[in-house]
C-alpha positions as CSV (number, residue, x, y, z in Angstrom):
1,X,83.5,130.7,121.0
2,X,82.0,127.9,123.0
3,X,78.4,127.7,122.4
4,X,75.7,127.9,125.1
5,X,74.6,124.4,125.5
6,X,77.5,121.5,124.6
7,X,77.0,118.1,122.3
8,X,74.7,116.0,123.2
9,X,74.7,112.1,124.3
10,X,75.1,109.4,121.8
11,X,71.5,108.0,121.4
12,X,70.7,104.3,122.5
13,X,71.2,102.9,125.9
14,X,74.3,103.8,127.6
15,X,75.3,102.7,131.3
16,X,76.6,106.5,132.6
17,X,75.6,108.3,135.8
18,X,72.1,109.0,136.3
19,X,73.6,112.7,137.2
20,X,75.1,112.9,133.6
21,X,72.1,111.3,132.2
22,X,69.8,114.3,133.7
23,X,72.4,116.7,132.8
24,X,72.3,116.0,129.2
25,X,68.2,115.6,129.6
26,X,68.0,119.0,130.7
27,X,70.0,120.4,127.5
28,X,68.1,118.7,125.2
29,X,65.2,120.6,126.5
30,X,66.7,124.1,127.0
31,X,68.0,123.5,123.1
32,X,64.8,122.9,122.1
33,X,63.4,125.3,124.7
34,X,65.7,127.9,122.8
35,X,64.0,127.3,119.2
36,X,60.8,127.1,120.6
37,X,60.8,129.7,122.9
38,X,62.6,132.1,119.7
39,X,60.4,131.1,117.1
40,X,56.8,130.8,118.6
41,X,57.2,133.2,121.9
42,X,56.7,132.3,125.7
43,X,52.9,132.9,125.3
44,X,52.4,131.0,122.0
45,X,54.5,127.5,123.0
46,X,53.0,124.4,124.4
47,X,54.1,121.6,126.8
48,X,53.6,119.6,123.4
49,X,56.0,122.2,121.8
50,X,58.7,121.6,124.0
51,X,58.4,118.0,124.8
52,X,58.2,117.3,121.0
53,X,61.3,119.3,120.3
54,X,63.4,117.8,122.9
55,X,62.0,114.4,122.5
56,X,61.4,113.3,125.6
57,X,58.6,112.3,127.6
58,X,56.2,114.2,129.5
59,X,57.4,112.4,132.7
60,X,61.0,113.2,131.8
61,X,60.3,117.0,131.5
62,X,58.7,116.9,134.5
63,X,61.6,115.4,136.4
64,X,63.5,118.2,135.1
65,X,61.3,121.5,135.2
66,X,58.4,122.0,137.0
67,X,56.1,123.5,134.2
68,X,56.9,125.9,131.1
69,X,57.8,128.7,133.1
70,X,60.9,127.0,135.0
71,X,61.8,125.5,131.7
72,X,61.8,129.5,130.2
73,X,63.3,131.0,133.2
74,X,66.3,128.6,133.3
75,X,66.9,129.1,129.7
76,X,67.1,133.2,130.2
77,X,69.7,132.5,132.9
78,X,71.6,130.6,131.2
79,X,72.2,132.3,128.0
80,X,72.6,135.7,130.0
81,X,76.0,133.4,132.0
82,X,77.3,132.8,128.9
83,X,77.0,136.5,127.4
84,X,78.6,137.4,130.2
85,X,81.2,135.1,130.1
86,X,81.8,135.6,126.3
87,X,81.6,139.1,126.6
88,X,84.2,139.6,129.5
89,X,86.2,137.4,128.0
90,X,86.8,140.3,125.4
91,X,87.7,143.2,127.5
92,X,91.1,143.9,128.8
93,X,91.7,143.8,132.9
94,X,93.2,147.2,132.1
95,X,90.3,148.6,130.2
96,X,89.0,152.2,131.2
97,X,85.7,152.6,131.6
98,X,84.7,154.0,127.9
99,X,86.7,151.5,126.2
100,X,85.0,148.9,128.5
101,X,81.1,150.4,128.2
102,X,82.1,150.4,123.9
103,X,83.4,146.6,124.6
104,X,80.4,145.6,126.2
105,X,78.0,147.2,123.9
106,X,79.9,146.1,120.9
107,X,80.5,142.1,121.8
108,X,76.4,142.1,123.0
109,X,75.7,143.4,119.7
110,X,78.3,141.0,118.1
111,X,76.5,137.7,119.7
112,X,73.0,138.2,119.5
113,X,73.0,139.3,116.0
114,X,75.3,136.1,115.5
115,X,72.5,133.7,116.6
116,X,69.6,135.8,116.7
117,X,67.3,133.2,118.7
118,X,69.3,134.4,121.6
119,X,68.5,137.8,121.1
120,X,64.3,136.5,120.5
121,X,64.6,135.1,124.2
122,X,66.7,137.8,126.1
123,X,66.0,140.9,124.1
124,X,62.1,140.5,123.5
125,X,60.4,137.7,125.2
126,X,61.7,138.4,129.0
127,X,61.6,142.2,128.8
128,X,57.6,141.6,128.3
129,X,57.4,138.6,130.2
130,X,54.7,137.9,132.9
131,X,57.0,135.6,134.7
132,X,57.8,136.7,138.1
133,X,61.2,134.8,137.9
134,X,62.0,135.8,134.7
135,X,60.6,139.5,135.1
136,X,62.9,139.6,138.5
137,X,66.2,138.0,136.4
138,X,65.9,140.7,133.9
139,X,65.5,143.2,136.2
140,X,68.4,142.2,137.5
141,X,70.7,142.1,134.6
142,X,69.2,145.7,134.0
143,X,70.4,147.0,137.1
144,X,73.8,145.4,136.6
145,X,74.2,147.5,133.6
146,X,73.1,150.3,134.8
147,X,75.7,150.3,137.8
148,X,78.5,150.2,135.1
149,X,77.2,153.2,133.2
150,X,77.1,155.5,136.6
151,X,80.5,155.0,137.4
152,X,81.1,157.1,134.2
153,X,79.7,159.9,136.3
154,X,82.5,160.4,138.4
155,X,84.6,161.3,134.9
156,X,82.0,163.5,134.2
157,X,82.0,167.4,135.0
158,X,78.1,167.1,135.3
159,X,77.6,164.1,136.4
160,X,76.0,165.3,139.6
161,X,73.3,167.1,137.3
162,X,73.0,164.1,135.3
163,X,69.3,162.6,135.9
164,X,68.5,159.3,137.9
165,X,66.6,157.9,135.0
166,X,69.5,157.8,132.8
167,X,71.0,154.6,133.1
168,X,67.8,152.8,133.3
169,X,66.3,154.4,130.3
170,X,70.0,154.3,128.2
171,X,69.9,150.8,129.1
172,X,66.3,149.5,128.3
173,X,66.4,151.4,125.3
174,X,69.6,149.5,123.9
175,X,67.7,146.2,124.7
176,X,64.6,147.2,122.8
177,X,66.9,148.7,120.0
178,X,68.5,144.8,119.5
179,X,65.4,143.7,119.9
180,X,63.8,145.6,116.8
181,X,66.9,145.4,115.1
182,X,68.4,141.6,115.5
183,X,64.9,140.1,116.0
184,X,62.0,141.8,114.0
185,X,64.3,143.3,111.1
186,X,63.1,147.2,112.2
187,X,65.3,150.0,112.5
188,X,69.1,149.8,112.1
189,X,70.9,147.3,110.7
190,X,72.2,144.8,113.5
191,X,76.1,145.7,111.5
192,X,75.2,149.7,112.2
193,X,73.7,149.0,115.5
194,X,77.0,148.3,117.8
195,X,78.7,151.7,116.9
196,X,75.9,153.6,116.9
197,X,74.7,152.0,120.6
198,X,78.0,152.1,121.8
199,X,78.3,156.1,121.0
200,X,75.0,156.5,122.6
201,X,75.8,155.0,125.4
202,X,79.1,157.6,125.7
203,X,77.7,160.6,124.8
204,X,75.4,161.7,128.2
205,X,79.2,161.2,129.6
206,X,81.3,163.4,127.2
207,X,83.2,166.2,128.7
């Protein structure tokens, strides 16, 4: 499993593209950005936070994000590419839909609790952020989800009767679920929680 940000440069000069120079500038910051972000919360973390943790200057950061809020919102999207890409990497081309939905419930489950700072920044900070690119990223990633749940209403004898809010509140609850469990140590126990999401998920869908 690849991890969400690779190595960094060697330290000292070096004589490399100033692309490949800004590239590895940037992941420095969205590393630190990551403990930061997971430790402290959006609200709670400072310019000095971030600088400090990446180690570089103010005018570097600058170069590379706008302010705090660009910094956090390209974080969210970047660890929400790699779930998905380390998730799907896990299900079969062939999968039906149920083994699919258990799939994806099971490998988020699986790689947040793994490195729970990922679950901190996708699972609690940008479900209550103020953000309007964050909020709208989220939202986004919500309604993803929720199209793959409906198609398990055509399977369904009543899925006609089955109401709107489903999806929306099946999925939202999951994410605040990881977030108690993987994050604040609430609830279920981040082993438990993948089966018993996964059935949850299923069961408004049963025959």
């Amino acid at each position: 499993m690849e991890e969400p940000f690779p190595a960094k440069l060697p330290p000292g000069p070096h004589r490399l593209p100033r692309e490949l120079v800004r590239d590895n500038q940037r992941r420095r910051i969205l590393l630190a950005a990551l403990d930061v972000f997971s430790e402290r919360g959006f609200a709670a973390t400072t310019f000095k936070d971030l600088i400090g943790g990446a180690r570089v200057s103010r005018s570097t950061f600058y170069e590379v994000f706008s302010d705090k809020g660009a910094c956090f919102a390209a974080l969210h999207e970047e660890l929400l590419a790699w779930l998905s890409f380390e998730v799907m990497a896990r299900i079969g081309e062939s999968a039906e839909w149920a083994a699919t939905v258990h799939a994806v419930v099971m490998g988020t489950v699986e790689l947040l609790s793994a490195d729970p700072r990922l679950a901190a920044v996708c699972a609690v900070e940008a479900p209550a952020s103020t953000e309007p690119r964050v909020r709208s990223r989220h939202q986004r990633m919500v309604e993803e989800l929720c199209r793959g749940l409906r198609a398990g209403r055509a399977q369904c004898p009543r899925g006609e009767e089955l109401p709107e809010i489903l999806e929306p509140a099946l999925v939202c609850g999951a994410i605040y679920m990881i977030g108690r469990s993987v994050v604040q140590g609430e609830g279920r126990e981040a082993s438990d929680l993948g089966p018993e999401l996964a059935e949850l998920m299923l069961v408004p869908y049963a025959d």
